[in-house]
C-alpha positions as CSV (number, residue, x, y, z in Angstrom):
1,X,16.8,-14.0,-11.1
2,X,17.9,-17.6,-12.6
3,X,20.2,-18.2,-9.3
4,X,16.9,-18.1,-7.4
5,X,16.4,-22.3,-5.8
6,X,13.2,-23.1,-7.3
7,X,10.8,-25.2,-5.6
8,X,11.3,-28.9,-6.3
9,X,7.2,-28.8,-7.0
10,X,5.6,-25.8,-8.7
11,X,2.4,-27.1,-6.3
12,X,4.4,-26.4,-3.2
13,X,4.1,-22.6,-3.6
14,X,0.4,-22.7,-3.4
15,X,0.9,-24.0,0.2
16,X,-0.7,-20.9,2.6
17,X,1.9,-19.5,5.0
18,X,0.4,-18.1,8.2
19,X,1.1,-14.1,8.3
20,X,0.3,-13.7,11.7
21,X,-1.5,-10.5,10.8
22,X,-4.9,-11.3,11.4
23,X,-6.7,-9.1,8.9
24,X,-4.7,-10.7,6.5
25,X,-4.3,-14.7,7.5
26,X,-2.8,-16.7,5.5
27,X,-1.5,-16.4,1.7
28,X,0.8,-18.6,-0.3
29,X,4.3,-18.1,-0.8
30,X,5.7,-16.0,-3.1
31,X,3.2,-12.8,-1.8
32,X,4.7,-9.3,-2.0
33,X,2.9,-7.0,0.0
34,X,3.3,-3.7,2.2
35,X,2.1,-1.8,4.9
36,X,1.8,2.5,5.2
37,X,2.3,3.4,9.1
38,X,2.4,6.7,10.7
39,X,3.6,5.7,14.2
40,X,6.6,3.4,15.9
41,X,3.9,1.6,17.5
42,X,1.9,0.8,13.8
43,X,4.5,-1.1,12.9
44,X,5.3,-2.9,15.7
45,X,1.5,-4.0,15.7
46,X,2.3,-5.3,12.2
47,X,5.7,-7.0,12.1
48,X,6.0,-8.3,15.4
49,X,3.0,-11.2,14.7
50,X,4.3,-11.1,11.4
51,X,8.0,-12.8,12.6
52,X,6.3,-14.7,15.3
53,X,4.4,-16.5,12.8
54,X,7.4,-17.1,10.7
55,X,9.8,-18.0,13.4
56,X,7.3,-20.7,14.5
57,X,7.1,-22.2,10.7
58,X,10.1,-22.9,10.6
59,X,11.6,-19.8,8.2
60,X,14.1,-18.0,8.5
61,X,13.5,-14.5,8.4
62,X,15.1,-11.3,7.9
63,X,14.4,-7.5,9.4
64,X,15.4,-4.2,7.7
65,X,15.3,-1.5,10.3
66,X,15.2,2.4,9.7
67,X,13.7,5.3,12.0
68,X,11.4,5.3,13.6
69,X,12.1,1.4,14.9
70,X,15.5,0.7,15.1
71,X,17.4,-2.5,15.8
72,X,17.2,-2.8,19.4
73,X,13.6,-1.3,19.6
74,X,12.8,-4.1,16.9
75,X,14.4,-6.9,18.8
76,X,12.9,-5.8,22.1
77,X,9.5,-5.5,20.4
78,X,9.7,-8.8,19.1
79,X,11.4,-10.7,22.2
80,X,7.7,-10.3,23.9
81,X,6.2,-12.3,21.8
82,X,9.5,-14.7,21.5
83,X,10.6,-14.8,24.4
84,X,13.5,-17.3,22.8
85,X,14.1,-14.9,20.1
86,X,18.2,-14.1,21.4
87,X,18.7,-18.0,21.3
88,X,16.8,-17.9,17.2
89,X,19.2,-15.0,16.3
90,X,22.4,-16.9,18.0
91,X,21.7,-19.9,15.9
92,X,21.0,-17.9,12.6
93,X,17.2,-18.5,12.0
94,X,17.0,-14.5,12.4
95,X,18.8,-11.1,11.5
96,X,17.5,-8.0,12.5
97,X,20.0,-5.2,10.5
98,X,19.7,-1.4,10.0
99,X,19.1,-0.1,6.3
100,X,22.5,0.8,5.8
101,X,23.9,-2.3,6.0
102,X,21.6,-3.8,3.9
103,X,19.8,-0.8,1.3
104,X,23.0,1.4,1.9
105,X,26.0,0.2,1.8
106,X,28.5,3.0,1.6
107,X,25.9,5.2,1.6
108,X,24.5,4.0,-2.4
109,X,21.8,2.1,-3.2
110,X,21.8,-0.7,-6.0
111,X,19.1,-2.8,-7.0
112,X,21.5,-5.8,-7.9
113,X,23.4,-5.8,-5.3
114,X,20.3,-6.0,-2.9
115,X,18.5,-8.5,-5.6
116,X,21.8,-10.6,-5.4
117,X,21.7,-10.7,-1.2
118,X,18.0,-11.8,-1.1
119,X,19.2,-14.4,-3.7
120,X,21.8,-15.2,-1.0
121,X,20.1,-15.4,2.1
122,X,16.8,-18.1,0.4
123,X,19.6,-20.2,-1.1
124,X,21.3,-20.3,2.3
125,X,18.2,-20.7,4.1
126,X,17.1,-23.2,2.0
127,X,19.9,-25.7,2.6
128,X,20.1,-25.0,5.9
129,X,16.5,-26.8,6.3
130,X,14.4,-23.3,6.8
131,X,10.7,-23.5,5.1
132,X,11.9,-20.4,3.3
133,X,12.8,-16.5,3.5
134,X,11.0,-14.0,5.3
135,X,11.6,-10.8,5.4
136,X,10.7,-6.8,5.8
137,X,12.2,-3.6,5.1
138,X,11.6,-0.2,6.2
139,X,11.8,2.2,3.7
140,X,11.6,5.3,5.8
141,X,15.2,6.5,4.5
142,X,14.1,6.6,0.8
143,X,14.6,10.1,-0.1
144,X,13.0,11.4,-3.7
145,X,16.0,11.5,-5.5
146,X,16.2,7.6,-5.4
147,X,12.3,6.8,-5.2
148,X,12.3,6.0,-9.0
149,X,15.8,3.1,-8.6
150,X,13.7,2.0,-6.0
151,X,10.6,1.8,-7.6
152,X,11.6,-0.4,-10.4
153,X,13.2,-2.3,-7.3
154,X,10.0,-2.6,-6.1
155,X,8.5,-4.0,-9.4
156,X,11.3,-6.1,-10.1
157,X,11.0,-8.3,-7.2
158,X,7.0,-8.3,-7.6
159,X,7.2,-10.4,-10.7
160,X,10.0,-12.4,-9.0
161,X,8.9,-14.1,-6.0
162,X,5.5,-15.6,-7.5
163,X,7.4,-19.2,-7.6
164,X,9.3,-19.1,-4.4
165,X,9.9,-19.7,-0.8
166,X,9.8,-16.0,-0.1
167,X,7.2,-13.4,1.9
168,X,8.1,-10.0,1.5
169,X,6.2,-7.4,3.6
170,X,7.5,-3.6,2.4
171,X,7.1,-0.8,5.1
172,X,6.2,2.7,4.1
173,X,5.8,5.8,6.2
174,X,3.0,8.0,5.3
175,X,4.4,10.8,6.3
176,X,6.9,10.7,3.7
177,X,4.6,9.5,0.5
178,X,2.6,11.9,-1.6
179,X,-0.3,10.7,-3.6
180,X,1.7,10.1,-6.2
181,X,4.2,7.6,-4.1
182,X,1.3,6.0,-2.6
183,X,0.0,4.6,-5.9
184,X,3.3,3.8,-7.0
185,X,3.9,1.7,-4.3
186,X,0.2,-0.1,-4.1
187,X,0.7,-0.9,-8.3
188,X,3.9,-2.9,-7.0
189,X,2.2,-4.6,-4.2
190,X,-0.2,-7.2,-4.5
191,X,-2.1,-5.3,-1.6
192,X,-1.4,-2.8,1.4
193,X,-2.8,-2.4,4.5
194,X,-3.0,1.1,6.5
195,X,-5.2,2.1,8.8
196,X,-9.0,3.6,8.4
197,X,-10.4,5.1,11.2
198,X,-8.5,3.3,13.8
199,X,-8.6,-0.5,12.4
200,X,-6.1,-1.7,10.0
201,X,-7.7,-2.2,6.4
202,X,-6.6,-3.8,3.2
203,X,-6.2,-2.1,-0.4
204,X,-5.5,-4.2,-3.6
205,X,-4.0,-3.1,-6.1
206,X,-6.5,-2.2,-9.5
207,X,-5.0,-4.9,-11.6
208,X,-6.2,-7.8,-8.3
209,X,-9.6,-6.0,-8.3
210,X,-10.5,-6.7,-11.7
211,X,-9.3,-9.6,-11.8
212,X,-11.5,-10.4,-8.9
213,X,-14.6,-9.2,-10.1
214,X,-14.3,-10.6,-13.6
215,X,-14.1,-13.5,-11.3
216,X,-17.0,-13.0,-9.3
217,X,-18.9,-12.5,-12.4
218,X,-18.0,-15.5,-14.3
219,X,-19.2,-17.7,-10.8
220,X,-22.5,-15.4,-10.5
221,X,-23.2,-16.5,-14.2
222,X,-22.2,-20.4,-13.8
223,X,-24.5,-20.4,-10.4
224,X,-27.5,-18.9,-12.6
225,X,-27.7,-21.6,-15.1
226,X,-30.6,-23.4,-15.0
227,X,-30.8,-26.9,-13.9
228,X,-31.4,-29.2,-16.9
229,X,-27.9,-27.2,-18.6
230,X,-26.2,-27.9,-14.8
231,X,-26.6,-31.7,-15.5
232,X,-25.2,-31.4,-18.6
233,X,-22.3,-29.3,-17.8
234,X,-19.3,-29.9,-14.9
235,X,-19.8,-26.7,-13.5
236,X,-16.4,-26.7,-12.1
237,X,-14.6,-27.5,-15.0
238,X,-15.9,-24.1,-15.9
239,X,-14.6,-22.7,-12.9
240,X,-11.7,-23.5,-13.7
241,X,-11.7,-22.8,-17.4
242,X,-13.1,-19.2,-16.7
243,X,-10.2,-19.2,-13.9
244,X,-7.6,-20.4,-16.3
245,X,-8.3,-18.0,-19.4
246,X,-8.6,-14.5,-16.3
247,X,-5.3,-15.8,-15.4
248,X,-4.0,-15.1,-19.0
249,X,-6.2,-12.0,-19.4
250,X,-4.4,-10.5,-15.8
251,X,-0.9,-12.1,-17.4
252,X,-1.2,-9.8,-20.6
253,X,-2.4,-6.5,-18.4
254,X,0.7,-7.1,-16.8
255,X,3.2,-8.0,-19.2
256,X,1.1,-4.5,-21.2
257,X,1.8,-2.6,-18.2
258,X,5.5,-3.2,-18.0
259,X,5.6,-3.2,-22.1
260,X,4.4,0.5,-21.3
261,X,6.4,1.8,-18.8
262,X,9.9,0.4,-21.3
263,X,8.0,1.9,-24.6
264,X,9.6,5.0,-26.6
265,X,7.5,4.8,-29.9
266,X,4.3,4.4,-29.4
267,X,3.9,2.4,-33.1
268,X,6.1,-0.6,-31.2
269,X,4.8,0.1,-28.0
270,X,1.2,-1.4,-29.8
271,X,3.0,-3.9,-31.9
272,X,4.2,-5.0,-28.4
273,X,1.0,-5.0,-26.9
274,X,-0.7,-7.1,-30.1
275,X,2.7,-9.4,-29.5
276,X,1.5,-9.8,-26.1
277,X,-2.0,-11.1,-26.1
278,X,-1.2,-13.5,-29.1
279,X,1.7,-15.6,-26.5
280,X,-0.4,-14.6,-22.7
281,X,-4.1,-15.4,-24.0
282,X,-3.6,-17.6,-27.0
283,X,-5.3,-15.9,-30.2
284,X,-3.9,-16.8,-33.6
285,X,-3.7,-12.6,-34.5
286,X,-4.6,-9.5,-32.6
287,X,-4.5,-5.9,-34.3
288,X,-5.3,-2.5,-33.3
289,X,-7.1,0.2,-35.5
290,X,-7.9,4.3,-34.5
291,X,-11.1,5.6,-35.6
292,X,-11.2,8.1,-37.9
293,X,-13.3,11.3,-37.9
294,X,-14.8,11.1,-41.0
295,X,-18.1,10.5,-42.7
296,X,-17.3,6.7,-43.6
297,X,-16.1,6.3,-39.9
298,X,-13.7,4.6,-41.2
299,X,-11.4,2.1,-39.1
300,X,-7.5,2.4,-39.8
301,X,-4.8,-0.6,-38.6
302,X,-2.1,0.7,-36.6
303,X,-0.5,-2.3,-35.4
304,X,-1.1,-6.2,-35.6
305,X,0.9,-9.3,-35.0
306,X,0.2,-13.3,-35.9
307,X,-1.8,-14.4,-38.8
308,X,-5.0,-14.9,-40.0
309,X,-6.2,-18.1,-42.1
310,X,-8.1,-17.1,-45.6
């Protein structure tokens, strides 16, 4: 992850990137998102404005193939919309490979090795003038056996790109997801779209939508103030305050989440978790007590971390 270039100003990966995809528009760098697709034509609906859009910013960007769309249906797809796209490829602002030369190379899997080529391709892209990396990959040749490596894959490069020059739209058929794959793969994605009754829709992940309507909350109750405390208070400084301290909340569900998923005793698992909203959300000491069944109802400390003054 350190070999990653980082931007040269932090501010530069709130710049929005246009996706091409119009339910969608535009989002800043660093987003991690996927599609579900049943058909050879879904995705070509999909990634074929998706490249446009990138080819015309100036990126250089990078296509995974696997069934059902294959290299030459990809590059076909894409060369009606770009009609220069051979001339894009031939001076290296493109490459359009199959999954085995990229996921599978002899036939294995390895999440560093793949981590290590995106590295590659935004550093090389980078000094070669591009905007940035981006890039799709098809993950129809998953099989179950590997869906777990891949998963943490998957999760891995969702806390990675937040701070760089990268767009990453992850291609999933239905056909080949369960219900239990499906939320696996929307919990690692910032959102999905699929289609709903014949028009493409968007799903965010639970973690977005709370963060959201905590949001949409703390606005409602800063727009209901009444006047004489509006001229008294910067309403947008507590915007931004209310923004600020969600951020931190969502930082800790995350950092929770993860602490989870790694735990093997549940006693450190919630010494962790205590550990965790002290450093994401700034408290000075955080504990954790179980209730107990008895007639004083009596409140008993598990787990704490940080102090507390007198």
């Amino acid at each position: 992850k350190s070999d990653f270039i980082r931007l040269e100003d932090p501010s530069v990966a709130l710049l929005p990137r246009q996706t091409g995809i119009q339910l969608i528009g535009e989002v800043p760098w660093g987003t991690h998102f996927c599609q579900f697709y049943l058909t050879k034509q879904d995705l070509i609906d999909i990634l074929v404005p998706y490249f446009q859009a990138g080819l015309e910013s100036n990126e250089f960007c990078m296509w995974i193939t696997s069934e059902p769309l294959g290299v030459e249906d990809a590059r076909e797809a894409l060369k009606v919309a770009v009609p220069d796209l051979d001339w894009r490829i031939s001076r290296g602002q493109m490459e359009i490979l199959p999954h085995t030369e990229w996921y599978l190379r002899d036939g294995v899997f390895e999440q560093d090795r793949v981590l290590a080529g995106w590295i590659a391709k935004l550093n090389s892209a980078l000094s070669k003038g591009y905007a940035g990396l981006r890039l799709t990959g098809n993950t129809f040749w998953l099989e179950k056996d590997n869906w777990d490596d891949f998963t943490q894959y998957e999760e891995t490069i969702n806390h990675t790109l937040g701070n760089y020059r990268m767009l990453a739209l992850c291609t999933y058929s239905l056909e080949r997801c369960g219900a239990g794959e499906v939320a696996d793969v929307v919990a690692n994605h910032e959102f999905a779209i699929m289609k709903r009754r014949g028009q493409w829709a968007m799903i965010e992940s639970s973690t977005v939508q709370q963060a959201k309507l905590a949001l949409e909350r703390a606005l409602t109750e800063t727009s209901d103030l009444n006047e004489e405390l509006r001229n008294e208070i910067d309403a947008r400084k507590m915007r931004e305050n209310e923004l600020h301290r969600l951020n931190r909340t969502l930082t800790a569900h995350n950092n929770s989440s993860r602490a989870m998923m790694r735990a093997t005793d549940e006693t450190d698992y919630l010494n962790e978790v205590c550990r965790i909203v002290i450093e994401d959300c700034g408290h000075a000491m955080v504990w954790i007590g179980y209730a107990d069944d008895d007639e004083r109802k009596t409140v008993r400390p598990v787990a704490y971390s940080g102090f507390e003054e007198g």
